[in-house]
DOVEXVO-982065 format. One line per 8 residues: number of its first residue (from 1); for each residue y, z, x of C-alpha. Coordinates in nm, 4 decimals. Each point is the difference from the previous one (the first is absolute). Last residue first. Layout:
NUM> Y,Z,X; ...
//
This chain:
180> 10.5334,12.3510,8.1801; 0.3092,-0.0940,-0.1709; 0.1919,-0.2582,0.1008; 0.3391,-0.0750,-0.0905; 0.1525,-0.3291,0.0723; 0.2619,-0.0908,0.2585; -0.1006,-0.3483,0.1318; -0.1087,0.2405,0.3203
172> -0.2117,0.2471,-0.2105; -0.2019,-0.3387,-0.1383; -0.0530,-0.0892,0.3402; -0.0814,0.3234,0.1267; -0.2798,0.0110,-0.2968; -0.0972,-0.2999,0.1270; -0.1505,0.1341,0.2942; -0.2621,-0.2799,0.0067
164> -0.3741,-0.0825,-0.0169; -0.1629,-0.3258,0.0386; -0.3655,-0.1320,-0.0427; -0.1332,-0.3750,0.0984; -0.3071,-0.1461,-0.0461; -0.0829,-0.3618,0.0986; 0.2322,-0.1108,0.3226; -0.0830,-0.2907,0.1698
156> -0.1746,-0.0330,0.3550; -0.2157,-0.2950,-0.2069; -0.3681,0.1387,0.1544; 0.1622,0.3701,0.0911; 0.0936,0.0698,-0.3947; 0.2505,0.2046,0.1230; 0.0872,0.3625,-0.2195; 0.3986,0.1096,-0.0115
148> 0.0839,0.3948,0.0186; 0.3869,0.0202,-0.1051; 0.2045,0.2849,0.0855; 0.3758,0.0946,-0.0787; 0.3338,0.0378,0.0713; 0.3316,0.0492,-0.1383; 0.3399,-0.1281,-0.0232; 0.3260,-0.0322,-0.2264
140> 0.3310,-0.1798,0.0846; 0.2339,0.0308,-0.2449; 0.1716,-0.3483,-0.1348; 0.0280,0.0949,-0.4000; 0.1533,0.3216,0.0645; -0.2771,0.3100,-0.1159; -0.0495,0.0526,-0.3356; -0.3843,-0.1975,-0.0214
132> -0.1745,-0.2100,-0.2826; 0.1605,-0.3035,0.0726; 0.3015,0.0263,0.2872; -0.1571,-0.2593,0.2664; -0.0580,0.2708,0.2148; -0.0136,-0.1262,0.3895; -0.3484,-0.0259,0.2033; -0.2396,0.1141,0.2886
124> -0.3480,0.0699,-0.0051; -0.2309,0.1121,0.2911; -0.3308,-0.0358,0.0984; -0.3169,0.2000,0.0635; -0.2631,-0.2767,0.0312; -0.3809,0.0844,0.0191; -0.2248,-0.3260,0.1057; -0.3452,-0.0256,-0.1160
116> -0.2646,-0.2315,0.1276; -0.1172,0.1094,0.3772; 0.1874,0.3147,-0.0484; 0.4020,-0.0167,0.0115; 0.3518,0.1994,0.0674; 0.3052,-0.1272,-0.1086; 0.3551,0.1711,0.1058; 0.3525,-0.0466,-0.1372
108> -0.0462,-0.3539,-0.2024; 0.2456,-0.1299,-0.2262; 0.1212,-0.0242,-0.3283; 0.3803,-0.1322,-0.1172; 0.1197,-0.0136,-0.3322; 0.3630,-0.1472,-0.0398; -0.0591,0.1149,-0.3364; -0.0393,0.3321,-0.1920
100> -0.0780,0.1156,-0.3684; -0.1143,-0.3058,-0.1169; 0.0898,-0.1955,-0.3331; -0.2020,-0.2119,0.0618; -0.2634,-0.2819,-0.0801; -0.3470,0.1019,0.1457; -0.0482,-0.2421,0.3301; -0.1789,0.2701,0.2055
92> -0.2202,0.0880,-0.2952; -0.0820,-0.3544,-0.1008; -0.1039,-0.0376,0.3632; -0.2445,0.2883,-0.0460; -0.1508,-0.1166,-0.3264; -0.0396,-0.3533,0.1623; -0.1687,0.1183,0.3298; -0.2370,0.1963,-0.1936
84> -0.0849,0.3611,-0.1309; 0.3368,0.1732,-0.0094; -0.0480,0.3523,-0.0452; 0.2411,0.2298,-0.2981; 0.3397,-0.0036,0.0204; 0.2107,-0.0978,0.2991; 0.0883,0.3110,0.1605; -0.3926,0.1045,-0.1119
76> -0.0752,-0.2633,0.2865; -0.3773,-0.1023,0.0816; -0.0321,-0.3512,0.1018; -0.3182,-0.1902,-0.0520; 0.0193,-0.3276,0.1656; -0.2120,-0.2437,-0.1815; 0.1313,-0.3591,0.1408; -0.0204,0.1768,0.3561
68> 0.3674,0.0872,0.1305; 0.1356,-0.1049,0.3321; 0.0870,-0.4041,-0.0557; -0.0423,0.0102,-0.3756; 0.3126,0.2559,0.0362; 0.2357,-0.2564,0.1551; -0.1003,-0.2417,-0.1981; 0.1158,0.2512,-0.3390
60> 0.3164,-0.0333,0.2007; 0.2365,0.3577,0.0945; 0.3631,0.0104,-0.0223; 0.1217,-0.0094,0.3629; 0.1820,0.2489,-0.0557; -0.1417,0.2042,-0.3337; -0.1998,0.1495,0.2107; -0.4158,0.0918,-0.1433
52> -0.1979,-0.2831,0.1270; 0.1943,0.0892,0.2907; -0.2205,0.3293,0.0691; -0.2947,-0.2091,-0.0383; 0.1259,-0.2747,0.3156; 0.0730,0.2867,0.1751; -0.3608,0.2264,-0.0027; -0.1593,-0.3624,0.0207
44> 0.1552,-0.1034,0.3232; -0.0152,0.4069,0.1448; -0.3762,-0.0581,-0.0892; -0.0699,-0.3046,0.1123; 0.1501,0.0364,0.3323; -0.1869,0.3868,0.0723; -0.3343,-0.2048,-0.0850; -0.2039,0.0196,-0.2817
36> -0.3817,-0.0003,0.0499; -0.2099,-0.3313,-0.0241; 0.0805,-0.0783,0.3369; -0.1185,0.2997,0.1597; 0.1703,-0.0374,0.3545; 0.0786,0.3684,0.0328; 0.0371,0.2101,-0.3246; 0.2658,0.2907,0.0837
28> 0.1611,-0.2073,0.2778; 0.0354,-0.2802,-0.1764; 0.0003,-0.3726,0.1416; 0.0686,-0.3539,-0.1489; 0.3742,0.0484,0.0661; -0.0025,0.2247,0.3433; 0.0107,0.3773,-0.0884; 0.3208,0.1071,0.1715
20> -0.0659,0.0865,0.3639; -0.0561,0.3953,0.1691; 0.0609,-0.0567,0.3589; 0.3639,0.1396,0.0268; -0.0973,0.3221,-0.2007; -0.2545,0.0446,0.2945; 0.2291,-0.0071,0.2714; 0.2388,0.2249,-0.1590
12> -0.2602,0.2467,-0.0315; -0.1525,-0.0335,0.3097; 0.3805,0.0395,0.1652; 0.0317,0.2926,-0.2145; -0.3170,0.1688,0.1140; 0.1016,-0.0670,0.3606; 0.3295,0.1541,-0.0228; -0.1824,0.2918,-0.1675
4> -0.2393,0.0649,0.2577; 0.2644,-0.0854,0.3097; 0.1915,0.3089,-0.1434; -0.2829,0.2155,-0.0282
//
């Protein structure tokens, strides 16, 4: 019994070892499918969307034409109503202040992806800024939420967005009262 389970372990080990990262140009889900997103092109577009919402670096409208089809549809109630183009969305992102939080930082914790949709749960960071909250003006604040983003596989750019968030923790953690 002994020699079983030594042996099972060393065929375990053995085969964790030979498992490789999906090559760039490969995916293990989709195989050599070109027109099918790969593992790179997702985690790439999964970060360079989640910037388009820090505050450091500040985001460029050239930055967006570069991952976002001219007619991105993003779907936001944080934000008001849909945005229906890359204009209305940029003129979203660049609203005039005041804002409840800066120093905002959004980032990745997991994606997951079919041929031409990639599903980001990220995470949000940021300090209080002191408008519209009663917590010190420098609190750090966090929460997380999900984004599903749609490819158009022909440009590999991103056409339909939609996001949810707990922002009812963030609006808890800038101290206001929320009643459910």
């Amino acid at each position: 019994m002994r020699f079983l389970t030594t042996a099972l372990l060393a065929l375990i080990a053995s085969t964790t070892v030979a498992v490789a990262l999906p090559e760039k140009g490969k995916d293990e889900k989709h195989g050599d499918d070109d027109h099918c997103l790969k593992d790179f092109e997702v985690s790439e577009l999964a970060v360079k969307w989640l910037l388009v919402w820090s505050t450091d670096p500040s985001p460029k409208k050239s930055d967006l034409q570069k991952i976002l089809t001219p007619n991105i549809a993003s779907y936001d109630e944080a934000f008001g109503g849909p945005t229906l183009s890359l204009d209305e969305l940029w003129d979203v992102i660049t609203a005039p202040g005041p804002y409840t939080t800066g120093d905002i930082k959004q980032f990745p914790l997991f994606t997951f992806h079919s041929c031409d949709q990639i599903g980001v749960r990220w995470g949000y960071t940021a300090v209080t800024t002191g408008f519209e909250s009663t917590v010190p003006v420098g609190t750090k604040v966090e929460l997380k939420g999900i984004d599903i983003l749609h490819v158009d596989l022909k440009t590999r750019k991103i056409f339909n967005a939609t996001s949810s968030a707990d922002w009812i923790n963030l609006a808890r953690q800038l101290g206001q009262t929320v009643l459910i």
